[in-house]
C-alpha positions in Angstrom: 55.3 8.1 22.1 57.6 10.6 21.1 59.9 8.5 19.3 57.1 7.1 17.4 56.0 11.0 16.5 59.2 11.7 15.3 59.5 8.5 13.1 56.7 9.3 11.7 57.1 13.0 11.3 60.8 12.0 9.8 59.0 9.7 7.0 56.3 12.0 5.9 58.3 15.5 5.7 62.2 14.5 6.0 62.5 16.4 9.2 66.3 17.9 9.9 66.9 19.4 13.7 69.8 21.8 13.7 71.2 23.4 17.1 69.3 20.5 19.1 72.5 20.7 20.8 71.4 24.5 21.9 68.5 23.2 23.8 70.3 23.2 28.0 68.1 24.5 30.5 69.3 26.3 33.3 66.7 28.2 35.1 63.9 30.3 33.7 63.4 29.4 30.0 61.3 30.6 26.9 61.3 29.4 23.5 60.6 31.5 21.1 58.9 29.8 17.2 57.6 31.5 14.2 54.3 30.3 13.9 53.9 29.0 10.1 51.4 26.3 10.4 49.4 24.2 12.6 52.0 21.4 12.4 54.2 23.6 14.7 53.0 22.7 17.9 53.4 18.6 16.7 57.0 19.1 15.9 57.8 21.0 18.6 56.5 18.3 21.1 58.0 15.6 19.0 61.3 17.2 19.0 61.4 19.2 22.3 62.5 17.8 25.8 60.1 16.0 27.6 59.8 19.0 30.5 59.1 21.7 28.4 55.3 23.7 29.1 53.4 24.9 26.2 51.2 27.8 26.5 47.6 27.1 25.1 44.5 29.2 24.3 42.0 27.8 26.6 39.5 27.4 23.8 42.1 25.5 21.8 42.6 23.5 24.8 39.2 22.7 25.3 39.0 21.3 21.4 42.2 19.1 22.1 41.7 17.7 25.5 42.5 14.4 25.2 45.3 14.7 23.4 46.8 16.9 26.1 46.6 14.4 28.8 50.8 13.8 27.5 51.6 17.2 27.6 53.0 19.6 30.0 50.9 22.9 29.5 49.6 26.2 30.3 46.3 27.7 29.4 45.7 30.9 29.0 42.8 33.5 28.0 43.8 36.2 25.5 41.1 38.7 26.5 42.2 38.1 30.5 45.3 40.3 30.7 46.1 38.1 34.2 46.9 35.2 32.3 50.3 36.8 31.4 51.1 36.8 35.2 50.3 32.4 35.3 52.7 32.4 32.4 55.4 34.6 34.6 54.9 32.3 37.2 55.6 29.0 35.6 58.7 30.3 34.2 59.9 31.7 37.5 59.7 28.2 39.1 62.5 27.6 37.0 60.5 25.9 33.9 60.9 25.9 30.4 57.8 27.3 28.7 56.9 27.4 24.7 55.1 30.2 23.4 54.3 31.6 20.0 55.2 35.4 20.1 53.2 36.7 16.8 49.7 34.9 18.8 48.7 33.8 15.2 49.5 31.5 11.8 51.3 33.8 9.7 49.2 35.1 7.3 52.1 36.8 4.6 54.5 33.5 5.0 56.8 35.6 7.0 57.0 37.0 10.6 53.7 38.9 11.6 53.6 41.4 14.8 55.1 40.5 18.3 52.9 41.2 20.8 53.5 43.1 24.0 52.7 40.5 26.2 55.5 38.7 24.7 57.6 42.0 26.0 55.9 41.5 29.3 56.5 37.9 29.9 60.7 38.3 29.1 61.0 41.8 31.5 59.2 40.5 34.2 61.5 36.7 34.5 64.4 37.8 32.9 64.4 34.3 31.5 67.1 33.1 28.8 65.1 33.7 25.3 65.8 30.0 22.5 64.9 31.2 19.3 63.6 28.3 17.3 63.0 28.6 13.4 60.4 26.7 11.0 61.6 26.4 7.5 58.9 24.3 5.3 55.9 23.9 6.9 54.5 27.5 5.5 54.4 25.4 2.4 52.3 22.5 3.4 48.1 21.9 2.7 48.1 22.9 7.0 49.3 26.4 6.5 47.2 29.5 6.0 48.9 30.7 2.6 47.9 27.5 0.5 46.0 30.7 -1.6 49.4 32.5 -2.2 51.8 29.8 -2.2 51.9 26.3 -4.4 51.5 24.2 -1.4 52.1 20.4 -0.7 50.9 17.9 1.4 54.0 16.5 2.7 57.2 19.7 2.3 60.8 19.1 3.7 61.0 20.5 6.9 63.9 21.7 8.8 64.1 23.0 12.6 66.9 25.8 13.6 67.5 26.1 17.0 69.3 29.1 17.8 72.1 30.1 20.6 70.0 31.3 23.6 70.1 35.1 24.2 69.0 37.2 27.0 67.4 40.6 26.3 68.3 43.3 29.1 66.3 47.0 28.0 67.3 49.8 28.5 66.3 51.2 32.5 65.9 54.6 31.3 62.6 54.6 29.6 59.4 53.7 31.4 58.2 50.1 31.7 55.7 50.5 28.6 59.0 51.7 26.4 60.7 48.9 28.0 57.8 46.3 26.7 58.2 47.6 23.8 61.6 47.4 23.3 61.7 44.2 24.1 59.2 43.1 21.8 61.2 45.2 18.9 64.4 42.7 20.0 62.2 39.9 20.3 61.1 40.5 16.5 64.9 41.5 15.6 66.0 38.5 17.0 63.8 36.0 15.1 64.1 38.2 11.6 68.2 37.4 12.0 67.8 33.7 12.9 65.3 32.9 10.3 68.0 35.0 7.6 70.7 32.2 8.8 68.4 29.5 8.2 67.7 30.9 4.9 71.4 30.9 4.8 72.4 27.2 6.0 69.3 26.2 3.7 71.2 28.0 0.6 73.9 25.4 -1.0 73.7 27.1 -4.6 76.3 28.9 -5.8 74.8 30.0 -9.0 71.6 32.0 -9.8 71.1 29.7 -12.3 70.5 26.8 -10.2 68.8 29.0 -7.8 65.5 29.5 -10.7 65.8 25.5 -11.1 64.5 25.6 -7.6 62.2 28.3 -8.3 60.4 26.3 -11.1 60.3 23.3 -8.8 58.6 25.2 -5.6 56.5 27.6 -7.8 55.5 25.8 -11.2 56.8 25.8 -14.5 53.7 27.3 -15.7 53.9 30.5 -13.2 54.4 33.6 -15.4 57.7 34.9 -14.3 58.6 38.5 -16.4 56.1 40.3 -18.6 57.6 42.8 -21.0 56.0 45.6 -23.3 56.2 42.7 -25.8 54.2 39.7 -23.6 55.1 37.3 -21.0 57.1 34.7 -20.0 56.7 31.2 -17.9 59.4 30.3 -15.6 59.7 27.1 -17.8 60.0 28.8 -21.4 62.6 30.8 -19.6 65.1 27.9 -18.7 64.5 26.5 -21.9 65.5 29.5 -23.9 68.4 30.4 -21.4 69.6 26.3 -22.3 69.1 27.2 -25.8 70.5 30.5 -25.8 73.8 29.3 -23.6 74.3 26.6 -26.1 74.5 29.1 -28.9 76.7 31.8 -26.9 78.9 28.7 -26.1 80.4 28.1 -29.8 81.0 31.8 -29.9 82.2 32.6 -26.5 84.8 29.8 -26.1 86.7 30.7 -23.3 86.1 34.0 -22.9 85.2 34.6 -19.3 83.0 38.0 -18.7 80.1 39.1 -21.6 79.4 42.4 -21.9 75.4 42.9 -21.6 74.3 46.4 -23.0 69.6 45.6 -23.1 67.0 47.6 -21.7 64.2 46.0 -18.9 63.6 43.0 -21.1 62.4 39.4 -21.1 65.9 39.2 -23.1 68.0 41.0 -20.8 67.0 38.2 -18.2 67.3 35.2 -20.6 70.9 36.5 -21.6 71.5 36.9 -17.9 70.5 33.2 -16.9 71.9 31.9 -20.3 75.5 33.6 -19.5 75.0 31.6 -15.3 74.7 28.7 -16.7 77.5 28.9 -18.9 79.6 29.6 -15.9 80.5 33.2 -17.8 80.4 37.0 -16.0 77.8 39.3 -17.2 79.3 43.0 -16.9 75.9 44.7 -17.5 76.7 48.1 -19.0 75.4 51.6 -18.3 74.2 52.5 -21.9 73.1 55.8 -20.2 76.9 56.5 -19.4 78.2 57.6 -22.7 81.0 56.0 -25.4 84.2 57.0 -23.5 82.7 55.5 -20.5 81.4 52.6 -21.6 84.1 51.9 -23.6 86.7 52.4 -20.6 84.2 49.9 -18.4 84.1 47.2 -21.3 88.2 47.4 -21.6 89.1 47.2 -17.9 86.4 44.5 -17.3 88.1 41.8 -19.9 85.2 42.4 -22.2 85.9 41.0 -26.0 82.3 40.2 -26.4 79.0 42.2 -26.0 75.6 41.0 -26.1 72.8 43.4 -27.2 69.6 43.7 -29.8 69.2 45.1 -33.2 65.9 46.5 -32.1 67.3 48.0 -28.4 69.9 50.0 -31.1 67.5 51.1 -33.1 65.1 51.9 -30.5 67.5 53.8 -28.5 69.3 55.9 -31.2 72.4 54.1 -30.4 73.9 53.6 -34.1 76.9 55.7 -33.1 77.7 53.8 -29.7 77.0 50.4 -31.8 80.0 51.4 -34.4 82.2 52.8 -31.6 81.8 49.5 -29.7 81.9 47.2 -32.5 85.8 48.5 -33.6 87.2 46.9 -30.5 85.1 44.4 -29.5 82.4 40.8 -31.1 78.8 42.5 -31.1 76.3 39.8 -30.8 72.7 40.2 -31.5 69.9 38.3 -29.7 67.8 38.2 -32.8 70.9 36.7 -34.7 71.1 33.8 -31.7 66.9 33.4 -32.1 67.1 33.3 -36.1 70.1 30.2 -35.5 68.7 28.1 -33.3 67.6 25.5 -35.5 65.3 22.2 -34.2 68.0 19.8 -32.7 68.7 23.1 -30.6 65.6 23.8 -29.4 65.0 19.7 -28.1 68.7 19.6 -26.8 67.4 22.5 -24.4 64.4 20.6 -23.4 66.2 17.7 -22.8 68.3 20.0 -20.7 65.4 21.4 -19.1 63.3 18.0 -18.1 67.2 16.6 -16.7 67.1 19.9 -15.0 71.0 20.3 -15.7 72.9 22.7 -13.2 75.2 25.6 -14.3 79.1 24.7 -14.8 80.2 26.5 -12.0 79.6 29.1 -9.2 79.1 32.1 -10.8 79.8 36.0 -10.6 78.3 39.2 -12.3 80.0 43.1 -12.8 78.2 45.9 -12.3 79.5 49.9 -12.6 79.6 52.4 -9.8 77.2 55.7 -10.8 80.1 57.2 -10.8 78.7 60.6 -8.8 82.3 61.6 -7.4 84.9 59.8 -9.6 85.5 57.4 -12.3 83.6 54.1 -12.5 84.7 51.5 -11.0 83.7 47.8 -11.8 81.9 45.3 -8.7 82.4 41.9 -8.8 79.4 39.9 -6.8 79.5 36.5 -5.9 76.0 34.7 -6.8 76.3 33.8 -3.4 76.8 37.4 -2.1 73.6 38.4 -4.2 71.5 35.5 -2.7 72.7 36.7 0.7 71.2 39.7 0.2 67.8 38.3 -1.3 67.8 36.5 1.7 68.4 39.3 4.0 66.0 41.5 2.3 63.0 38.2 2.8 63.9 38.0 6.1 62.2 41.0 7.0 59.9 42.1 4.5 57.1 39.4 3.3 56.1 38.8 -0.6 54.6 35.7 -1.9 53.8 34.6 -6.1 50.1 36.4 -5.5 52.7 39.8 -5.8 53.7 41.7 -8.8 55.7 43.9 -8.9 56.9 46.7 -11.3 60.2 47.8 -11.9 61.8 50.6 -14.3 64.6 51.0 -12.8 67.7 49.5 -15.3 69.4 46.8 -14.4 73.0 48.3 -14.4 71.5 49.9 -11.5 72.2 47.7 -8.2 68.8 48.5 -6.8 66.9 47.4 -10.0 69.2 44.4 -10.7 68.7 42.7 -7.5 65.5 44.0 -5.7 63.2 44.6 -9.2 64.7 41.5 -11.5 66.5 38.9 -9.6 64.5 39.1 -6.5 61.1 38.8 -7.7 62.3 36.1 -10.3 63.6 33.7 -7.5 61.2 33.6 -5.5 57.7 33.1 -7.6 56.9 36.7 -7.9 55.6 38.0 -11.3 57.4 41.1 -12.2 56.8 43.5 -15.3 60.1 45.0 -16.8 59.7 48.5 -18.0 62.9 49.6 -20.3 62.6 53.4 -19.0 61.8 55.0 -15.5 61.6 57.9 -17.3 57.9 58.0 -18.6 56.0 59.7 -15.7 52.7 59.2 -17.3 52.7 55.6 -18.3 54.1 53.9 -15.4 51.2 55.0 -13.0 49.0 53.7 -15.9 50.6 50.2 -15.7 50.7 49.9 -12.1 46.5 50.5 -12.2 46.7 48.1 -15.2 48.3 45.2 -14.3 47.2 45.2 -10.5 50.9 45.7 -9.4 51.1 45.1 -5.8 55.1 45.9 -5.5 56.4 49.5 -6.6 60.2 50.5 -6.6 62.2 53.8 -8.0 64.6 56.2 -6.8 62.5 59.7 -5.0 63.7 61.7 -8.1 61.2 59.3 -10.5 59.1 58.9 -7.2 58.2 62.5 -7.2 57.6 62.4 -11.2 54.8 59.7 -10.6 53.1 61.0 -8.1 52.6 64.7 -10.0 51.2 62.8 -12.9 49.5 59.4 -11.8 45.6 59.7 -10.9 45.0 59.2 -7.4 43.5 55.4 -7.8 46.6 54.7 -10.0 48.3 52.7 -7.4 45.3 51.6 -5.5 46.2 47.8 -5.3 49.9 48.7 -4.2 51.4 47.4 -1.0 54.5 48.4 -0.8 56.4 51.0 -2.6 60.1 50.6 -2.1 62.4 53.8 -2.4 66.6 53.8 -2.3 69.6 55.1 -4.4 69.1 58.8 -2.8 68.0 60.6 0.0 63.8 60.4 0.0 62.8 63.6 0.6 59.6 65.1 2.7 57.8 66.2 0.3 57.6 63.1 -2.1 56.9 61.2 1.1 53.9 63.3 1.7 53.3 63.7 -1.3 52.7 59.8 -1.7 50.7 59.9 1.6 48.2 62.7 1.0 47.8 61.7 -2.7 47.4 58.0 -2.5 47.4 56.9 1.2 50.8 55.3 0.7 53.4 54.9 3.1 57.3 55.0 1.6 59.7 52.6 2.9 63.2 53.9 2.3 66.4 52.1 2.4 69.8 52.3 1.7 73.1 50.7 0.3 75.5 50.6 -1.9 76.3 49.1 -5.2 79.2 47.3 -3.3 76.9 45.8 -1.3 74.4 43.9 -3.5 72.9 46.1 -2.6 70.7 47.0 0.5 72.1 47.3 3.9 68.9 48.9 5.7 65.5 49.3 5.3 62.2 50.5 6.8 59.2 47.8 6.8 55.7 47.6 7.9 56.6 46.1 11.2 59.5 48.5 12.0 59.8 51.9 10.7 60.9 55.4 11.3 60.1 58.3 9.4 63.1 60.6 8.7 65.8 57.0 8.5 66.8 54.6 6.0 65.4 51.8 8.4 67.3 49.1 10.9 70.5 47.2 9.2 69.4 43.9 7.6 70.3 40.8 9.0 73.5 39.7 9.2 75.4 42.9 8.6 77.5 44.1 11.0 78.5 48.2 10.9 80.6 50.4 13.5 80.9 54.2 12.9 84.3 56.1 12.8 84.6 59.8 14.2 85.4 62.1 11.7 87.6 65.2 12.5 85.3 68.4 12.3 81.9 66.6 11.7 80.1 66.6 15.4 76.9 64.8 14.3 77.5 61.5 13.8 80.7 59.4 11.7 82.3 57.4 9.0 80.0 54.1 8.2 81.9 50.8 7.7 80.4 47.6 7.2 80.5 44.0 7.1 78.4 41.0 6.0 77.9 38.2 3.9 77.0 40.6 0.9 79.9 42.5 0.7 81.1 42.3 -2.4 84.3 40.1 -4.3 86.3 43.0 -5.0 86.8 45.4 -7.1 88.1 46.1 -11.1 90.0 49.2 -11.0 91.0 50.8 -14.8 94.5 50.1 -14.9 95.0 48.3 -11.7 92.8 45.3 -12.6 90.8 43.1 -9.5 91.2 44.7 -6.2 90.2 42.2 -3.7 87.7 43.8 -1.0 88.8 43.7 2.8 86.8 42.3 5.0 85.6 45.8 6.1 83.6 48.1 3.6 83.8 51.8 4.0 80.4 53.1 2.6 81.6 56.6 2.5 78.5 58.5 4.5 77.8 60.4 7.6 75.4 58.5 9.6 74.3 58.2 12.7 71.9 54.9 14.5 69.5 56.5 17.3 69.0 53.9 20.6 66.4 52.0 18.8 68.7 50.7 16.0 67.5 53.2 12.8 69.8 54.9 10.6 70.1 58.4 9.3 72.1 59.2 6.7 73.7 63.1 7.0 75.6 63.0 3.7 78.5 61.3 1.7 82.0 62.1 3.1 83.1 63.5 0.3 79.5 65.3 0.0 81.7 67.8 2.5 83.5 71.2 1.8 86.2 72.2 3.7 85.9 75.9 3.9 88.2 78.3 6.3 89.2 74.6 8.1 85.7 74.3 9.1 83.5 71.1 7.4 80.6 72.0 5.8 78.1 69.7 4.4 77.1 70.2 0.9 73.9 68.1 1.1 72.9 70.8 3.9 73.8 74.1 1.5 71.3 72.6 -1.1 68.7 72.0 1.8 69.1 75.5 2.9 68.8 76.6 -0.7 65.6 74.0 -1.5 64.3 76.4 1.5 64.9 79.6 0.3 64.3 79.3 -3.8 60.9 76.5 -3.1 62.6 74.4 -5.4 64.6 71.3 -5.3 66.5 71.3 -8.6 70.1 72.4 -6.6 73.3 71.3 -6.8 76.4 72.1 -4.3 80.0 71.1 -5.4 83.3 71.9 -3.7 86.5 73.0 -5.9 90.1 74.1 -4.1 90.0 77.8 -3.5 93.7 79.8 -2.7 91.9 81.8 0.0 90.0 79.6 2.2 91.2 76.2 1.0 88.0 75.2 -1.1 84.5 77.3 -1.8 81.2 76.2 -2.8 79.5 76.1 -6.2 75.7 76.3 -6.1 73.4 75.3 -9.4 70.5 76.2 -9.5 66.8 76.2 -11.9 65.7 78.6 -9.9 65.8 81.6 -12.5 65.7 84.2 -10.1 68.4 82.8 -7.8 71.4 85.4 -6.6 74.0 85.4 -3.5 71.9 88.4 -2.0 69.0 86.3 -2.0 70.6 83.2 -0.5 72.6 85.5 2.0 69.4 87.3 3.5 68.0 84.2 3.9 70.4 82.6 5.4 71.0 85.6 8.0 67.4 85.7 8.9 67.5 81.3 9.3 70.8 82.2 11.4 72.6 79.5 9.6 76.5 79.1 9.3 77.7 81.9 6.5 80.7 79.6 5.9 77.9 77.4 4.1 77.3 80.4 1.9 78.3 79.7 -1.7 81.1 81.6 -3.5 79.0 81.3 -6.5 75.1 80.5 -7.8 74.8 79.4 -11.3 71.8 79.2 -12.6 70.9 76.8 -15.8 68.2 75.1 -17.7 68.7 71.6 -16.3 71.0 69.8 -14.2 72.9 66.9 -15.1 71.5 63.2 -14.3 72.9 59.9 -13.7 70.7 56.9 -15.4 69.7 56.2 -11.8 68.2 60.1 -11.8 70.8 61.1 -9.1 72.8 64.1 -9.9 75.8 63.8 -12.0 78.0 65.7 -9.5 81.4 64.2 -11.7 80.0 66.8 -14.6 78.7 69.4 -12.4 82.8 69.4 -10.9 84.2 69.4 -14.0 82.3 72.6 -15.0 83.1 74.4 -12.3 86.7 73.9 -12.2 86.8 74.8 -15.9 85.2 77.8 -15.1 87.3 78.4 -12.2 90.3 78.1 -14.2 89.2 80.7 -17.4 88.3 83.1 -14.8 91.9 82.6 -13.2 93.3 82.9 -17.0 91.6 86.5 -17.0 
């Protein structure tokens, strides 16, 4: 009978088990499946041993009585909390028992809630946990997103059978903590195992290949980008990336990395995909950054060709930056590659398209550190480092092509390159490209417009929204994703009071492609940056003279390649990365970030956080536009700088303050400065590099007098 099932279920949907060798009972068992569709339960009997109980709903079981005369089973009664004891029972005769933790079909296409009485069942056996993960039947006519997904009768289906696990919680806390706990791991545990099946699934090793797929599971004819100047279908956007490579082909020759200088544009993503499939390295500049900088970037990157638009120039005053660049390196304009392209072109890329022709080869991309502290420095990303974090971030947040989401964010920015372009692109979900974050008043607008369900941006353009947007702006908004800076408690409320939205803040690093934690809908903790994603390992270095938490190093499958240092070339990356922050991860797993290691002054031999000083400042001016640097001081080693747009700032203010707060008066700063406006980074975090500069020059013409 079984063998017959899975003949059949091998024909129909080209079932693959992996880890059946995982499946050795000894003792009290659970296995643990997502729930995707209502072909589960079929291919887990088809596929499971012959021993194995399945818990049932007895009204479900009273619908499928005859069929159930083959199998072994429990039934229980949701509404009968007594049932759970049955279940404990079973197990603790020694059995294996099947049970679906979420209770439901997933409604979203990823993991739903983990109920308590999944907590329950594992604290009171102690039974070894087998985490079993569905990949493909989510997209099949049986699931219950055939309205958000382009769904099949007959998907590919693979089974991953994880190593089993035990989960011991922790004593301390009471036994409702401890249920709870437990059901956190159980939901933990499944999130990480359904990231390495995304992972074992992935076999591309180009992004360009990776939207082939995208077309094939989603539909040529699904809009993919919208711009301020129209749309664009995931099938007009291969073609034109074929037509496009084969035009940048004759020109390029073998000239490995392309400088990309474009705003949010249909045509900064076409170049993109165009330069993957050619097998060539996009190094997407920061046009925000200035000439010496962008010049320095393009040299020490290998650049001798950059890609921009007549109109981007024009549009963006950058006729001096265009004649700077153009002495040293090949400008090409898009509108120069459109006007080219002649008819034999344009049905060579459709040919290209219908044959569905791969990129050349595995591919990488460049992007630029902010440079906040120091000079740039160029990040080389592996396709498959990017993808790894794609599939890390889907692992535990759910999206599917009913989304859209909005992003303004530039793509020289790690956070708007990967989470609000490539993201979105590869997996179905329409995204509108906005060339500035910068416009407070028409974003909002947009997002009401275009029924945006996905919202991203750094708290600094977070905070400009809200004051401006009309309290139904965002009214169709499910998620509004925040990173690249510290979110701060009064945007968060801010977004709360004003438009009944809950922030989820992250965090990461340009190094690491770039999210290493977030908060979701299913676990989250105000006042953190969330739980690491899957896969990514961290430990925490003590660092002399900070008590409260340590140096954050990390590891994962998103790390970057290396690095390109100016004069030094490619730096290969160790297998460690040093993020460079003070953090600390409470007992439940969420991370707090205390402030950048070199965010510290070291006055008198004592540390002092400079992120703190500002806080203390925020606190005692009611305003947040302060900035707190650190430059070497003959007397107590280095002092603090404070900037400030408060205009009636002074050290007695600050001083009484701070002696009434009781804080520490070695965080008092040598000096308040007060100016018009601070200086930004195009990702709207302080330019602290300027702000340094500044105040050394000032230090030194007061040392001259």
């Amino acid at each position: 009978m079984k063998a017959l099932l899975r003949g059949l279920l091998k024909l129909l949907f080209r079932t693959r088990l992996i880890g059946g060798e995982n499946l050795k009972f000894n003792g009290p068992s659970i296995i643990l499946p997502n729930h995707v569709s209502f072909l589960d339960a079929i291919f887990l009997y088809a596929y499971l041993p012959p021993d194995v109980y399945f818990v049932i709903n007895t009204t479900i079981a009273a619908r499928v009585s005859f069929v159930l005369r083959w199998v072994n089973y429990v039934t229980v009664d949701t509404f009968n909390p007594y049932s759970l004891k049955k279940i404990v029972g079973v197990i603790k005769e020694g059995r294996t028992v099947v049970f679906f933790p979420e209770g439901r079909i997933t409604r979203t296409g990823n993991l739903m809630k983990i109920y308590s009485g999944a907590g329950f069942i594992v604290h009171k056996t102690g039974a070894v946990l087998y985490p079993v993960i569905f990949h493909g039947p989510e997209l099949s006519k049986f699931s219950r997103i055939t309205d958000k997904v382009k769904s099949r009768w007959f998907p590919t289906v693979s089974i991953y059978i994880g190593q089993p696990v035990q989960i011991n919680p922790s004593r301390a806390k009471s036994f409702r903590l401890q249920r709870k706990e437990i059901s956190d791991r159980i939901l933990v545990l499944l999130q990480q195992h359904i990231f390495e099946a995304k992972q074992r699934e992935e076999i591309r090793g180009n992004l360009f290949d990776k939207l082939l797929d995208a077309d094939k599971l989603h539909g040529g004819s699904k809009i993919m980008v919208e711009d301020m100047a129209g749309t664009i279908t995931c099938r007009r956007a291969l073609i034109t990336s074929y037509l496009f490579g084969n035009k940048l082909c004759s020109v390029l020759g073998r000239e490995e990395t392309v400088g990309i200088m474009l705003p949010n544009s249909i045509g900064h993503v076409v170049t993109l995909f165009a330069l993957f499939y050619l097998g060539k390295t996009p190094a997407i500049l920061n046009f925000n950054a200035g000439i010496v900088n962008i010049l320095d970037c393009s040299a020490f990157a290998g650049v001798k060709t950059i890609v921009t638009s007549r109109a981007f120039i024009e549009k963006g005053n950058f006729a001096e930056l265009e004649a700077r660049l153009a002495e040293k390196f090949r400008i090409v304009y898009l509108e120069e590659l459109k006007m080219q392209a002649g008819l034999v072109d344009k049905l060579s890329a459709i040919c290209k398209y219908l044959a569905k022709e791969p990129a050349k080869q595995d591919g990488s991309l460049i992007l630029f550190t902010s440079g906040t502290e120091s000079k740039p420095k160029g990040v080389v990303l592996r396709h498959k480092q990017v993808l790894a974090n794609i599939h890390q971030a889907s692992s535990v947040i759910d999206y599917t092509h009913k989304d859209k989401m909005l992003n303004a964010l530039p793509m020289f920015h790690s956070f708007g390159l990967t989470a609000g372009t490539l993201l979105p692109v590869l997996n179905g979900v329409e995204v509108f490209l906005y060339p500035s974050p910068l416009h407070y008043r028409t974003l909002p607008e947009i997002a009401y417009d275009r029924n945006i369900t996905i919202f991203l941006g750094t708290p600094t353009f977070l905070h400009g929204y809200a004051k401006f947007a009309h309290p139904y702006d965002f009214y169709n908004v499910r998620y509004v994703l925040s990173g690249g800076e510290k979110l701060k408690d009064e945007v968060r409320q801010l977004w709360q009071d004003k438009f009944g939205i809950r922030i989820l803040e992250g965090y990461g690093a340009t190094e690491t492609a770039p999210v290493l934690s977030l908060n979701t809908p299913l676990l989250h903790q105000t006042g953190t940056v969330g739980r690491f994603l899957p896969g990514i390992e961290y430990r925490i270095e003590e660092v002399p003279g900070i008590e409260e938490g340590g140096d954050l190093w990390v590891k994962g499958p998103n790390v970057m390649e290396g690095y390109l240092l100016y004069g030094k070339g490619f730096v290969p990356a160790s297998e460690w990365y040093n993020c460079g922050d003070v953090v600390s991860v409470d007992s439940d797993g969420f991370l707090s970030i205390k402030s950048r290691l070199k965010r510290f002054a070291k006055v008198s031999g004592e540390m002092i956080s400079l992120d703190a000083v500002e806080e203390i400042a925020e606190k005692c001016f009611g305003t947040d536009r302060n900035a707190a640097i650190n430059i070497p001081d003959v007397k107590r080693g280095e002092k603090i700088v404070l900037y400030t747009m408060y205009k009636n700032a002074s050290r007695q203010m600050l001083r009484e303050f701070m002696s009434h707060t009781r804080q520490n008066m070695l965080s008092m700063p040598a000096e308040i400065i007060v100016v018009d406006k601070l200086p930004l980074l195009g990702s709207g975090k302080v330019d602290y590099v300027t702000l340094k500069g500044l105040g050394q020059e000032r230090a030194g013409e007061a040392g001259l007098k």
